[in-house]
C-alpha positions as CSV (number, residue, x, y, z in Angstrom):
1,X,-11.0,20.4,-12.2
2,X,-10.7,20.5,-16.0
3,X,-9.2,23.1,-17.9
4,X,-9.0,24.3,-21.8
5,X,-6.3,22.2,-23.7
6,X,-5.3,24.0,-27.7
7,X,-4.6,21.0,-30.1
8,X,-2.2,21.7,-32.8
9,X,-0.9,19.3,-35.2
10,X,2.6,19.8,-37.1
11,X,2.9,20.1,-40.6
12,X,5.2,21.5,-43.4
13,X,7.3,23.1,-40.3
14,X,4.3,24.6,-38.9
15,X,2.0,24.5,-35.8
16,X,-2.1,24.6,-37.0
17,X,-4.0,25.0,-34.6
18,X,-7.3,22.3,-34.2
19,X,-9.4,23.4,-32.1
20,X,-9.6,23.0,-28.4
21,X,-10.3,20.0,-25.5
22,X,-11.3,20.1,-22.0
23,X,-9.4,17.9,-19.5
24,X,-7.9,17.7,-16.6
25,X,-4.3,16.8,-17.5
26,X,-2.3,16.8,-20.2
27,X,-2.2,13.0,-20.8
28,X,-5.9,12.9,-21.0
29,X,-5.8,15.8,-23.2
30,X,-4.1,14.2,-25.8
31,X,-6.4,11.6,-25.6
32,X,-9.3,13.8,-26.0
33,X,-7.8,15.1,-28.7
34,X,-7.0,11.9,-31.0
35,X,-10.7,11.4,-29.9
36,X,-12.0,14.6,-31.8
37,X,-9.7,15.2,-34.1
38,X,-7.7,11.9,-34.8
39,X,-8.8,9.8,-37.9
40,X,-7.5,6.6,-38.9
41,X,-6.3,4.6,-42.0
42,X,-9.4,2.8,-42.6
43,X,-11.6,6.4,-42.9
44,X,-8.8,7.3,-45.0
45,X,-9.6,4.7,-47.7
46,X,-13.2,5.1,-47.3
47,X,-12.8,8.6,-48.3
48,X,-14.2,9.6,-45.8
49,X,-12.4,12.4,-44.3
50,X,-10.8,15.3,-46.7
51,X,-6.8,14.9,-47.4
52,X,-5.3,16.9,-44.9
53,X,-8.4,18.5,-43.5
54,X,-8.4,19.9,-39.7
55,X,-7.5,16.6,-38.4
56,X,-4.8,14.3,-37.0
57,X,-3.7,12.1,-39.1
58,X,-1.7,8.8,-38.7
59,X,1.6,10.4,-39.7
60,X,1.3,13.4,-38.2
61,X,2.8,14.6,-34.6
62,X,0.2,16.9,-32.3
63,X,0.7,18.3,-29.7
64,X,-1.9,19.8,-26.8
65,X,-0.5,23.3,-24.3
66,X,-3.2,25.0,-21.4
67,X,-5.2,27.7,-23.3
């Protein structure tokens, strides 16, 4: 049965909180989450996502925990 995952990703020493996924484990969690929020270098060049919007970028460490 799935349950509510939080996504937070860390920056400047801080947790920000994402949004949410719903999964049933945490390993498939992350994955939904790098799904929703995860971008990758070649949007990045496009421009087409905002420079440390709500989103997980390459650099950045996330993390998911049970809502």
């Amino acid at each position: 049965m799935a349950k509510e995952w939080k996504v937070y990703v860390r920056r400047d020493d801080k947790n920000l909180y994402l949004g949410s996924v719903s999964e049933i484990n945490e390993t498939h969690a992350r994955h939904a989450a790098l799904s929703q929020f995860g971008v990758n270098q070649d949007e990045i060049d496009a421009g087409e996502v905002r420079e440390k919007g709500m989103n997980i970028f390459p650099e950045d460490s996330f993390s998911v925990s049970p809502a």
